[in-house]
C-alpha positions in Angstrom: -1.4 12.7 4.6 -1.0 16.6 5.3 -0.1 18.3 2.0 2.5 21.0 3.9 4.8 17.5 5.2 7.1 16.1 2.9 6.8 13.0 2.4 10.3 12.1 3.0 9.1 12.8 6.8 5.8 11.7 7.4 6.3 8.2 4.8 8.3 6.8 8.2 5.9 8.8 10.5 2.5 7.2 9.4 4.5 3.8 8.6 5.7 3.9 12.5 1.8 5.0 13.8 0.3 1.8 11.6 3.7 -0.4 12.9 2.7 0.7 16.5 -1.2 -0.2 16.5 0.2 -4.0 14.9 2.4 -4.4 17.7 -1.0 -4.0 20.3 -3.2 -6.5 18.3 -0.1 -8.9 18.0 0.7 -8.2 21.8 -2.8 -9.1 22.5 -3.4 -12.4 20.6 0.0 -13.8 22.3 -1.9 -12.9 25.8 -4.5 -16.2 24.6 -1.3 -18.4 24.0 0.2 -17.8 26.9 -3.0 -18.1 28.7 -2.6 -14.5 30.5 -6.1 -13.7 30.4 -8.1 -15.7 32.5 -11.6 -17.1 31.4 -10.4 -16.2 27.9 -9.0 -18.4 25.2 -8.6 -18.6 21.5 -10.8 -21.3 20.4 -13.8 -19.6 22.3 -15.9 -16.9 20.7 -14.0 -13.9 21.7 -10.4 -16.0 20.5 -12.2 -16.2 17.4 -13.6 -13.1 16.8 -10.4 -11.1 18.0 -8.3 -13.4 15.3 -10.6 -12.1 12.6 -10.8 -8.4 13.8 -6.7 -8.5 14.1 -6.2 -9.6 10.2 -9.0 -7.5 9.0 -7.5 -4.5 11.2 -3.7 -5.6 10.0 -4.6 -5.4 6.2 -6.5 -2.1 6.6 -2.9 -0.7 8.3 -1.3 -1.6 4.8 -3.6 0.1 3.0 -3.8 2.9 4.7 -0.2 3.3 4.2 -0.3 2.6 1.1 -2.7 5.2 -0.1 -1.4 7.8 2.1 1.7 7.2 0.3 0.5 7.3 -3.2 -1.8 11.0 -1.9 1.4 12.4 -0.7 3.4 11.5 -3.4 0.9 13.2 -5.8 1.4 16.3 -3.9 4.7 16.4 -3.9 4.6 16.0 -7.3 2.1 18.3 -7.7 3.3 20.6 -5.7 6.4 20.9 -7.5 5.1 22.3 -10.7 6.9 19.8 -12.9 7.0 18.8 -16.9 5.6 15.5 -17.7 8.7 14.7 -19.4 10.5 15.6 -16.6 9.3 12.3 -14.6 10.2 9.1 -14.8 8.5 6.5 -17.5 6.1 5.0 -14.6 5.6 8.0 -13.3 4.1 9.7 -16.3 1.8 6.5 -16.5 0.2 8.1 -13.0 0.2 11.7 -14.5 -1.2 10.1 -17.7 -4.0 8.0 -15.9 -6.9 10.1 -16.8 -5.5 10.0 -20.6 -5.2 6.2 -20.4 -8.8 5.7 -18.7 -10.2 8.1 -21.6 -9.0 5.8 -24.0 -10.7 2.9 -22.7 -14.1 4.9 -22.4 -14.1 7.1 -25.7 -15.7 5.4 -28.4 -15.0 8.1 -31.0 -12.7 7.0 -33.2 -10.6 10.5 -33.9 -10.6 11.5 -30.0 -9.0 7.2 -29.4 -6.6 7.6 -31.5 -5.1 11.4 -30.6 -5.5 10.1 -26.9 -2.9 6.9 -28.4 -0.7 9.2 -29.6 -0.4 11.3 -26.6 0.4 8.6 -24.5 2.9 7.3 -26.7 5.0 10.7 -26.8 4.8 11.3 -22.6 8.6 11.6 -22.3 8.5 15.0 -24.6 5.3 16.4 -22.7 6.3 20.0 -21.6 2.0 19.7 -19.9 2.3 20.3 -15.6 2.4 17.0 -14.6 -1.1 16.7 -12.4 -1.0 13.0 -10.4 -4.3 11.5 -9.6 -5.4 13.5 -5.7 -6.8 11.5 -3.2 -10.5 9.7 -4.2 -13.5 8.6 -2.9 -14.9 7.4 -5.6 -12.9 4.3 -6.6 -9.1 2.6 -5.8 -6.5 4.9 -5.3 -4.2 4.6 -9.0 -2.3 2.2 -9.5 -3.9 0.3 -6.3 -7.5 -2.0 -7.9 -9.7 -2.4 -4.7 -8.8 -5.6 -3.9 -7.4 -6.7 -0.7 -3.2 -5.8 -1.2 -1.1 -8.6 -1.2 2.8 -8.2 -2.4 1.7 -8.2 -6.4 0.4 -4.5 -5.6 2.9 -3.7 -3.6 5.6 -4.6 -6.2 2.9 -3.0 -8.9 3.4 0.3 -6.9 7.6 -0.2 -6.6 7.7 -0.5 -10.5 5.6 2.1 -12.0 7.1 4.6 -9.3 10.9 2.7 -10.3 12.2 2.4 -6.7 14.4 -0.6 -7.1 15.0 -3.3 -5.0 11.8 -5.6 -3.9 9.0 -4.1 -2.3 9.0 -7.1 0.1 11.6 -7.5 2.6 11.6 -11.0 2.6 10.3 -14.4 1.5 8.6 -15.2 5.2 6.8 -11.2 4.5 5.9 -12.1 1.5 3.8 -15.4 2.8 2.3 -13.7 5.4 1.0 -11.2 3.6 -0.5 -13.6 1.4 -1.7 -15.3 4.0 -3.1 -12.7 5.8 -4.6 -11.2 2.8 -6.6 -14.7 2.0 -7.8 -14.4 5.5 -9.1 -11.1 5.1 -10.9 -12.1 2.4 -12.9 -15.0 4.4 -13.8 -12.8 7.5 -15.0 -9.9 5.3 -16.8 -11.8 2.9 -18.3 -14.2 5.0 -16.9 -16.9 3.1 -17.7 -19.7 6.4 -18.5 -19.1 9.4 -16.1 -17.9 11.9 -15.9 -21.2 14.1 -15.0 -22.7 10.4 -12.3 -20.2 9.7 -10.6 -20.4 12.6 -11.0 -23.9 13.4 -8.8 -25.5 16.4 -7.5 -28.2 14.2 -6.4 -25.0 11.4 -3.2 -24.3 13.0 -2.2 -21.8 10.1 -4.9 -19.3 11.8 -4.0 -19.9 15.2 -3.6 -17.0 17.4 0.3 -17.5 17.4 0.5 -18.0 14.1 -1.4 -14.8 13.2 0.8 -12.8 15.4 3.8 -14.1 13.5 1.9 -12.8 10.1 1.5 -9.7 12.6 4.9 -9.3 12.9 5.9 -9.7 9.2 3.2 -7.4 8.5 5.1 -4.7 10.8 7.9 -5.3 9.2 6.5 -4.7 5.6 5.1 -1.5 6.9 8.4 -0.3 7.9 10.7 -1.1 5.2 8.3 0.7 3.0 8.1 3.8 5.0 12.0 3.8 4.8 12.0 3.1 1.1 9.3 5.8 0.6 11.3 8.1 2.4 14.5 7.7 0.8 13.1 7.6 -2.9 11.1 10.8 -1.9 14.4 12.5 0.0 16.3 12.1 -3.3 13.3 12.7 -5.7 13.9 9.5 -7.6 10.6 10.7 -9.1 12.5 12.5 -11.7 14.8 12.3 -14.5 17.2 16.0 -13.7 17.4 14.8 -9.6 20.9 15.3 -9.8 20.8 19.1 -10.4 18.5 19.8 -7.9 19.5 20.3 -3.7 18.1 16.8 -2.4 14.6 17.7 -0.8 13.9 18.5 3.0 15.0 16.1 5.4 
């Protein structure tokens, strides 16, 4: 995410691109249902392996988003040259992360507990709030490294205290369980692709993954609008309210 956009802005912009390329893949697994494609069907070995490259493709759209999210947020943070105590609880936890992981590596007994009792008085830290950048080297914080499904999602609405759920329904919410478990299988190998898409396996028929498809697309846009808004009113911190909201 480009550091000069705010991320009231480009939250719904990259949540539209990742929407967009979803809506291709679903268009083109309802082209094997409604037999549009001649010579082609789903339960041969290009259904198959287009079915596996449309989940595998669909959860690296929500990450992507995801993270992007997170980067841009830390910018905008960052950017803003703001207190630590000037944040919201979960929000310090992010500025705090290299203090928390320090206390689970340090084995010196006077540097473990300082670290404890810097944590525990965030809300009067005058420090510049610095929020993890973007990384290479591991999971973007508070995100693991395992395949999202709606627990990180709703891990990300709490420690940033959006409000509301970060699923827009129970139907999303399934899906992208489901899709997530799918994921899983192709990339891991966990059977072989005639096994996990097997003709008699109507959950991972071609119409049925389009339907995840389309939840999916939905989940991508309700979070690009919630991002936006939460960003647009700088929910981030505790003194919004005498501050101009930010660039719209």
């Amino acid at each position: 995410m480009a550091k000069n956009r705010p991320l009231a802005l480009r939250a719904v912009e990259l949540a539209e691109e990742c929407a967009s390329r979803l809506d291709q893949w679903r268009a083109f697994l309802l082209r094997f249902t409604d037999g549009s494609m001649p010579g082609l069907a789903e339960d041969d070995f290009l259904g198959k392996e287009m079915r596996a490259a449309a989940v595998v493709a669909t959860m690296a759209e929500l990450e992507r988003l995801v993270r992007e999210i997170l980067v841009g947020l830390s910018y905008e943070i960052n950017g803003a040259r703001l207190e630590v105590r000037r944040l919201v609880p979960g929000v310090r936890v992010l500025a705090a992360h290299s203090k928390f992981q320090s206390l689970s590596d340090t084995r010196n007994a006077d540097s473990h507990w300082a670290s404890r009792l810097e944590v525990s008085r965030l809300e009067l830290d005058t420090e510049i709030a610095r929020l993890p950048g973007p990384t290479s080297s591991g999971p973007q914080p508070p995100l693991d490294g395992r395949t999202i499904r709606p627990s990180h999602l709703r891990r990300v609405w709490s420690l940033l205290e959006i409000g509301g759920d970060a699923m827009p329904s129970a139907s999303a919410d399934a899906s992208i369980t489901k899709l997530a478990s799918v994921r899983n299988d192709v990339a891991h190998a966990n059977a072989p692709i005639d096994e996990l898409f097997h003709r008699d396996d109507e959950s991972r028929s071609a119409k049925e993954i389009a339907r995840y498809i389309e939840d999916a697309t939905l989940v991508l846009l309700h979070i690009g609008s919630e991002i936006a808004d939460y960003a647009r009113q700088r929910r981030y911190r505790v003194d919004r309210s005498s501050d101009s909201p930010a660039a719209t």
